[in-house]
N, C-alpha and C positions, 0 to 999 in steps of 0.2 A: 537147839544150838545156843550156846551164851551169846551175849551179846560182846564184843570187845570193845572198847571205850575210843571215840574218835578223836585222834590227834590234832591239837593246834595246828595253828601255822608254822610255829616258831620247830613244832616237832616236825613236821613233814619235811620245813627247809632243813633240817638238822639232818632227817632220814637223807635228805634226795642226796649230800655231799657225796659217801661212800661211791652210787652210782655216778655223778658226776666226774669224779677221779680215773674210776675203770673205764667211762666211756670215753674219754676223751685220751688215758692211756692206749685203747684200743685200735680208736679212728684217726685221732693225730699225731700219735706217735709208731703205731704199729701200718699202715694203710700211706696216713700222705705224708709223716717223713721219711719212710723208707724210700716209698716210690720215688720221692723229689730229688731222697740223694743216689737211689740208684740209676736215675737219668741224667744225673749230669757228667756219668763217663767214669772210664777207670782209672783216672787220675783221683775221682774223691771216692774211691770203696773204703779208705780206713775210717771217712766220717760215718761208716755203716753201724760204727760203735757206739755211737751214740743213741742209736735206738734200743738198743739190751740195757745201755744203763739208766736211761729216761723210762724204762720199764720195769726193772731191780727197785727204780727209787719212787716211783707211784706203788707197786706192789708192797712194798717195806713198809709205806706211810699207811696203805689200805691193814694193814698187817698188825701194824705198833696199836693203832689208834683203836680195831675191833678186839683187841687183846686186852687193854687198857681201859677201854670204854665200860661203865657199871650201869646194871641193869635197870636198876634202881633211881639215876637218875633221869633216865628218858628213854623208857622200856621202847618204844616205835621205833627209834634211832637206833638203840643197841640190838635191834631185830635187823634192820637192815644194813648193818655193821656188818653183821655176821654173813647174810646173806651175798653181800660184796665180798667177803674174805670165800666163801664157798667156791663163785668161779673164779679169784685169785688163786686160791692153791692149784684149781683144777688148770689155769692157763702157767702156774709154774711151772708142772710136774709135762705140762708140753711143753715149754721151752727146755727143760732140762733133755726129755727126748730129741728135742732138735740140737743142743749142745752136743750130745752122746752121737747123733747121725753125723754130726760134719767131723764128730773126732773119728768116728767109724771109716770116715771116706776118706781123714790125711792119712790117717795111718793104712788103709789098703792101698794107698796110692804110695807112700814113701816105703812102708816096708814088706808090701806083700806084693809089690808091683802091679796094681790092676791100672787098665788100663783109663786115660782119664774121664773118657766118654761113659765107660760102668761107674766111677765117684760119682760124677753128674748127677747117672740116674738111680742110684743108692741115696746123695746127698737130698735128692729133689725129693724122690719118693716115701724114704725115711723120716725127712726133716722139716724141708720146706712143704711139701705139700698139707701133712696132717698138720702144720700148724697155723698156715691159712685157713682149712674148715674151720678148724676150731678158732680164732677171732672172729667169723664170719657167726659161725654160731654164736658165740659170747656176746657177740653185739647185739642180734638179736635180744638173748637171755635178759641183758643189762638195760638193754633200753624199756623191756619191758615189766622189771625192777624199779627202775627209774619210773617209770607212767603209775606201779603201785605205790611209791611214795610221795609222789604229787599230786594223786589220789586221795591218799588216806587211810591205804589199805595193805593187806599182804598178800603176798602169794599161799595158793592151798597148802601148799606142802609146808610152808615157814609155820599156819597155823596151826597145824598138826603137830608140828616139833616141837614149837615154843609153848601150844596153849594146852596143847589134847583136844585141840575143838576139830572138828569132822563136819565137812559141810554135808 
């Protein structure tokens, strides 16, 4: 097996941002500002919007910046750039399935008449449920993302991809 060259400091802090951004999109904005605003009543449900857009705008930034980013200047960093843009697309392409369930469930509620306890459990089971596992797993994923770039290191599969090294 080659050996890969081990990252500075200044690369590893450089790597850890990407996971930093995702994790704290995940835990603090997806986990405890949802929860916080959906306990305070149904007078504050419109500030629920706030969390799809505090998540569009960490995703964008994860997005622009792994896009932009050259390989060439700080090959560790631009590994785990990408790495972070990975489970971004995969936690977009859930939020877009949870957008498509709650549209799924106005529209069989306004024009197919269903009744509102079946939107519930269409909305719930379609929407919200799969996209709770999936932050719950992402968190996991990202935190342990995070541990290999304050490490020093990659994940097996990023070195396979990026290098052709095969442990």
């Amino acid at each position: 097996m080659a050996q890969l060259p081990e990252p500075t400091e200044q690369q590893r802090s450089q790597a850890r941002t990407p996971h930093d951004i995702f994790v704290i999109n995940l835990i603090g904005n997806h986990m405890l500002l949802f929860a916080g605003i959906a306990t305070l009543g149904q007078s504050y449900m419109k500030y629920l919007l706030i969390v799809p857009a505090l998540s569009a705008l960490s995703l964008l930034v994860i997005f622009y910046k792994s896009s932009t980013m050259r390989r060439e200047d700080n090959e560790f960093a631009y590994i785990h750039w990408q790495i972070a843009r990975r489970w971004s697309k995969f936690l977009s392409w859930m939020l877009v399935l949870m957008v498509a369930g709650f549209a799924f469930g106005w529209v069989g509620h306004t024009y197919l008449g269903m009744m509102r306890e079946a939107v519930y459990a269409i909305v719930g089971g379609v929407s919200i449920l799969p996209t709770l596992v999936t932050v719950f797993v992402l968190i996991v994923i990202e935190s342990d993302a995070l541990h290999h770039a304050r490490v020093g290191t990659l994940p097996r599969w990023a070195k396979v991809k990026y290098f052709g090294v095969e442990d």
